[in-house]
N, C-alpha and C positions, 0 to 999 in steps of 0.2 A: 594263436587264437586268443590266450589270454589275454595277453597286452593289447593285441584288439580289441576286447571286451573293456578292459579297466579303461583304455584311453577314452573312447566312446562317453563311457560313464562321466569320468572324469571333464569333459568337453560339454556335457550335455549339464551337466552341475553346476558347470561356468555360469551358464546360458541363464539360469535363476537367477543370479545376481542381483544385486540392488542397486543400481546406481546412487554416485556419492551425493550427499546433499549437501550445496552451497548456501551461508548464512546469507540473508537479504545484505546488500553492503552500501543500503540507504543508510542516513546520519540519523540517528533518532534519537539523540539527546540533546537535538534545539529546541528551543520552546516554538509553540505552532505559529506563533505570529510573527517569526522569522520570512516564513514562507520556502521555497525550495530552490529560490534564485534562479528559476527558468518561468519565463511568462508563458501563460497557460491562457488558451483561449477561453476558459470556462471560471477563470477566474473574478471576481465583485470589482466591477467597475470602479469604487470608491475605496479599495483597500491599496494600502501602500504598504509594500512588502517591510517588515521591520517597526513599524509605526504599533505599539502597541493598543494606544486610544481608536486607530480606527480600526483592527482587529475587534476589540470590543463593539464599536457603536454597529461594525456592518453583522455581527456575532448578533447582537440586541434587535436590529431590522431583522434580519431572517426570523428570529423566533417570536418576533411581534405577527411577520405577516405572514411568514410559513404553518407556524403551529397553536397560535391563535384561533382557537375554531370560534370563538366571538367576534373575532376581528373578520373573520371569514363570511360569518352570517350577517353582520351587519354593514 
């Protein structure tokens, strides 16, 4: 009956467990205007994956007409 009890125990303490946690094993030491070499539909029509100038100018559009709230109202 002991070793009944202990295994039980033992079994049931398993069951707490934490599953192991795996590191993200995206590349995150390229620069962003790299891009992530898979075409994305949601991606700026006008950016060219590696093109640093048009990471910038399409970077400069969003913030002119995204979060401009003058640009907004007028």
């Amino acid at each position: 009956m002991r070793t009944l009890l202990i295994t039980a125990a033992v079994l049931g303490l398993a069951a707490c467990g934490e599953d192991p946690q795996i590191a993200n094993r995206v590349k995150q030491d390229a620069a962003s205007f790299q891009g992530t070499g898979k075409a994305a539909p949601y991606m700026a029509s006008g950016w060219k994956a590696g093109d640093r100038g048009s990471w910038e100018a399409q970077l400069k559009t969003r913030t002119q007409m995204g979060q401009n709230d003058y640009a907004k109202v007028n």
